[in-house]
SEPAKOL-223310 format. One record per residue (C-alpha): residue in one letter; x, y, z. Coordinates in steps of 0.5 Angstrom, whole numbers, padded with zeros to 4 digits, always signed. Layout:
// residues N
AXYZ...
//
This chain:
// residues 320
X-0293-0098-0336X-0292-0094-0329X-0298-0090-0326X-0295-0085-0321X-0300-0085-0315X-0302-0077-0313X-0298-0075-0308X-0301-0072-0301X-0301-0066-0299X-0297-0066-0292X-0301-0066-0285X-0299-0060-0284X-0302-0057-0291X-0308-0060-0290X-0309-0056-0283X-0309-0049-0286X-0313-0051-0292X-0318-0053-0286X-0317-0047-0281X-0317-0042-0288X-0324-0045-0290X-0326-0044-0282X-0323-0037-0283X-0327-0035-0289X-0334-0038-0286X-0334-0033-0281X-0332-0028-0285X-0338-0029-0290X-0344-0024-0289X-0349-0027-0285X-0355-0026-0290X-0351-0032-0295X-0352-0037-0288X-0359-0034-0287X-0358-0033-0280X-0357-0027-0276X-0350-0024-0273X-0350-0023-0266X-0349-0015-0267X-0356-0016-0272X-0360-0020-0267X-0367-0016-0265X-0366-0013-0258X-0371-0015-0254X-0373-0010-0248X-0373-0013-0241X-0379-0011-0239X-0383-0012-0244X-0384-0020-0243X-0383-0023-0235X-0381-0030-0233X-0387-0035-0230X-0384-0038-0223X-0385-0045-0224X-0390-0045-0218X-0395-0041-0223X-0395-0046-0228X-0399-0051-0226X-0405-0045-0224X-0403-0043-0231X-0405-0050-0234X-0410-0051-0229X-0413-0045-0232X-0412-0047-0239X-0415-0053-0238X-0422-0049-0236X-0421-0045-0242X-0428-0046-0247X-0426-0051-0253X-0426-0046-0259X-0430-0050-0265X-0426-0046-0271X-0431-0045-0278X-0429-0049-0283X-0426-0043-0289X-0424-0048-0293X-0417-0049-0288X-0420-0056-0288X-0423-0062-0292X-0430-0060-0294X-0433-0064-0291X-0431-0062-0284X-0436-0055-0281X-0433-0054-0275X-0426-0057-0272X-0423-0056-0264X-0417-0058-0263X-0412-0059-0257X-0405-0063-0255X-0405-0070-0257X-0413-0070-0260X-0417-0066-0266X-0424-0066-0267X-0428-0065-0273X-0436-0064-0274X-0439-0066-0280X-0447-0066-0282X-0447-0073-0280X-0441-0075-0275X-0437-0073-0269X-0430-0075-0272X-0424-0075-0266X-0418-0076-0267X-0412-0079-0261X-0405-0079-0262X-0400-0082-0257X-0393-0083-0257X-0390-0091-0258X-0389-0092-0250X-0383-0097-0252X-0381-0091-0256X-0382-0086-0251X-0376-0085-0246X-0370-0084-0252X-0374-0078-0254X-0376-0074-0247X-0369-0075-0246X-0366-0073-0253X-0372-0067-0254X-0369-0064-0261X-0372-0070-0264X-0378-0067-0264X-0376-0064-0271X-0375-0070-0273X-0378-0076-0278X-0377-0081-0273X-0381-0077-0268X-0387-0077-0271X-0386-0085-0273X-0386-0087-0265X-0393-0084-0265X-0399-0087-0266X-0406-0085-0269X-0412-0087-0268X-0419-0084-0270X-0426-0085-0267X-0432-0084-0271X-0439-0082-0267X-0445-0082-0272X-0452-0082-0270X-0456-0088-0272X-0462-0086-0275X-0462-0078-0276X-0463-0072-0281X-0458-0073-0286X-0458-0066-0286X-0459-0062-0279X-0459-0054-0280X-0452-0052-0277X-0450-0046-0273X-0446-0043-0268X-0446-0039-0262X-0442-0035-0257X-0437-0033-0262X-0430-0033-0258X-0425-0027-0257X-0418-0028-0261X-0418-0031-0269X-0414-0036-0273X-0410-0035-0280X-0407-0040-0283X-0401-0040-0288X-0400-0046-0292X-0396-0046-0298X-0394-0042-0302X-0400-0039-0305X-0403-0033-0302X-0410-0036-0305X-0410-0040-0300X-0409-0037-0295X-0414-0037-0290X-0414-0031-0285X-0418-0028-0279X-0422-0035-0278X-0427-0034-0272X-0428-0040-0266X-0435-0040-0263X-0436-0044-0256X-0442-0048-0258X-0444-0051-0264X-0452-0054-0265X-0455-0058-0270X-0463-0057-0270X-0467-0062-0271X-0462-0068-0271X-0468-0072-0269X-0475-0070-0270X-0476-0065-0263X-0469-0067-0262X-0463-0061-0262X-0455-0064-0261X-0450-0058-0258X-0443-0058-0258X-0439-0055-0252X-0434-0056-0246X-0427-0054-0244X-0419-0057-0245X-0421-0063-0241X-0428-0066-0244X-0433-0065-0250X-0440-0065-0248X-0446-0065-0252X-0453-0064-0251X-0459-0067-0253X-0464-0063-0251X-0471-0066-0252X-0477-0063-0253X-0484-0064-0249X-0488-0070-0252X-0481-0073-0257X-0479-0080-0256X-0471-0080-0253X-0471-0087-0254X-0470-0085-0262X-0463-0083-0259X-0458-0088-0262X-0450-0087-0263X-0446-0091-0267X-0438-0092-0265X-0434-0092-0271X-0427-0095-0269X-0422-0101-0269X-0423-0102-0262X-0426-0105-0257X-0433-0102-0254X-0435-0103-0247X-0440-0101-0242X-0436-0101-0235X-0439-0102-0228X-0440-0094-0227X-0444-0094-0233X-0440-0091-0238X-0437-0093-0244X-0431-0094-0245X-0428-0095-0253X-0420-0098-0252X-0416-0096-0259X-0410-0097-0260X-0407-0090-0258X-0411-0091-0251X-0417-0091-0249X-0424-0086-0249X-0428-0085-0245X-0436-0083-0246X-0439-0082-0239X-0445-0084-0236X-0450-0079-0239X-0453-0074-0234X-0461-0074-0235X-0465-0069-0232X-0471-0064-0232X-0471-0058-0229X-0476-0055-0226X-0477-0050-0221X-0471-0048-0223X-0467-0054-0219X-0464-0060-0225X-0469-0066-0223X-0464-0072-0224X-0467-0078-0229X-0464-0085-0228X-0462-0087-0234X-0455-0089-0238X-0451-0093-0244X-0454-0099-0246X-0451-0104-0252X-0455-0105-0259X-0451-0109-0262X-0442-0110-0263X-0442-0102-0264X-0448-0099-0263X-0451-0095-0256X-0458-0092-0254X-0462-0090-0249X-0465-0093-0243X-0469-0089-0239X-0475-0088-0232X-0480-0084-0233X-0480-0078-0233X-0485-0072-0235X-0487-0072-0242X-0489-0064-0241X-0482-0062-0240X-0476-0061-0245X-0472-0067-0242X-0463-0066-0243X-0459-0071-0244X-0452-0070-0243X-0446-0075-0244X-0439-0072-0244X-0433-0075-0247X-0427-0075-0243X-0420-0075-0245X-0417-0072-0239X-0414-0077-0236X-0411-0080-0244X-0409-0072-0246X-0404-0073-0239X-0399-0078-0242X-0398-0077-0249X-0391-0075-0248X-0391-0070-0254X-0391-0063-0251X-0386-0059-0247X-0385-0053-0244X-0379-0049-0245X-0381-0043-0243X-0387-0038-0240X-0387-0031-0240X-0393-0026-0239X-0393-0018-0242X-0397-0012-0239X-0403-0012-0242X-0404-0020-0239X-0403-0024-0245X-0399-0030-0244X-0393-0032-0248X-0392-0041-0248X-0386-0043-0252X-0383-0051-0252
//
């Protein structure tokens, strides 16, 4: 028995079938394909945005840069365990009772030039697998499991978070405070939390008479620690280095910082203490370390900036 094969249609059919289909796309509303016709888009107004030269935008990112690190109150926008967050481009920070979590991201160097070219990728899977993470966990070796929290110096402006389809969920109008401080964390020991877009400072301020050698930090991470010859510690990840200056230690008196020597020293393979000279017992005493991810924030290869325009009223309008 014979079968017929089915006949095909002429080239020149399948042409106009084609241009009909193209024809009948452009004819349906623009609401069934989701997007905005040209005579719908929204008029913008010429004069209420206006570019950035390319010369401003480096003041501008040096004033970013200077801007206070916001620590947002956790509202239940984050894990349970996390009182304050901070966040910046290439790192995230969350404090607990107990720890100093930083978070690093870095872009997979091998990886790096196809997508700078091909910037589109951004929105892609394949982007987010060239990155790498890596978390370093900061405890305090021998503190009050339960130090008081609280935060200073509320911030201007507010967070909302619209996450999933649940409106319950949602979290609205989320302040940021420039300091967050644990009384007690030692006996006449308290711990803040501050500084900028560059560098985390955190200040143990001790009290007359209480033992600073009490301090101890534990470095939680699959890196290597080291104290380099400046004296700061140096914690290599996987995701690139992080760097926790050489603590700045003095006394003030008169009004003048007397600058007490002192620094970093290894208690074991990933603990660190305090070394000090002597110093009067009657003052309060500050010891100041500040981790610096300036130098790690400036190669991360994960943002752009496609455009920068300021509006009347001085805001700042940054797009990429």
């Amino acid at each position: 028995m014979r079968t017929r094969r089915p006949q095909r249609l002429p080239k020149v059919c399948m042409v106009i079938v084609g241009l009909c289909l193209v024809l009948i796309a452009f004819q349906a509303p623009a609401g069934s394909r989701g997007r905005l016709s040209p005579r719908e888009t929204p008029a913008v107004k010429p004069n209420l945005v206006k570019r950035v030269e390319p010369s401003r935008h480096l003041e501008l990112a040096r004033q970013f840069a200077l801007l206070p690190l916001g620590f947002e109150a956790n509202l239940g926008q984050a894990d349970s365990r996390t009182q304050y967050s901070a966040r910046g481009p290439g790192y995230s920070l969350n404090l607990t009772e107990d720890e100093a979590v930083v978070t690093l991201q870095r872009m997979d160097q091998k990886k790096r030039g196809r997508f700078e070219i091909r910037k589109y990728y951004l929105a892609s899977p394949r982007f987010h697998r060239a990155q790498k993470s890596e978390t370093v966990r900061i405890g305090f070796v021998g503190a009050s499991p339960h130090p008081q929290l609280e935060h200073l110096d509320e911030l201007p402006g507010k967070s909302n978070y619209f996450i999933g389809n649940d409106p319950r969920a949602w979290r609205r109008g989320v302040p940021s405070y420039a300091k967050v401080k644990y009384t007690e964390m030692y006996p006449g020991i308290d711990l803040v939390f501050y500084g900028n877009q560059q560098q985390l400072e955190f200040d143990f301020i001790v009290a007359p008479g209480a033992d600073p050698h009490a301090i101890a930090l534990r470095i939680g991470t699959k890196g290597h620690i080291s104290i380099t010859k400046e004296g700061d510690l140096r914690v290599r990840t996987g995701a690139g280095s992080l760097d926790l200056r050489r603590p700045d230690i003095y006394q003030v008196v008169d009004g003048e910082r007397q600058r007490i020597e002192g620094g970093f020293v290894l208690l074991s393979q990933n603990q660190v203490g305090l070394r000090l000279a002597e110093y009067d017992r009657a003052r309060p005493l500050i010891v100041d370390p500040v981790l610096s991810y300036s130098t790690y924030l400036g190669g991360n290869g994960t943002d752009w900036s496609t455009g920068v325009a300021v509006d009347p009223l001085g805001n700042t309008y940054i797009v990429g």
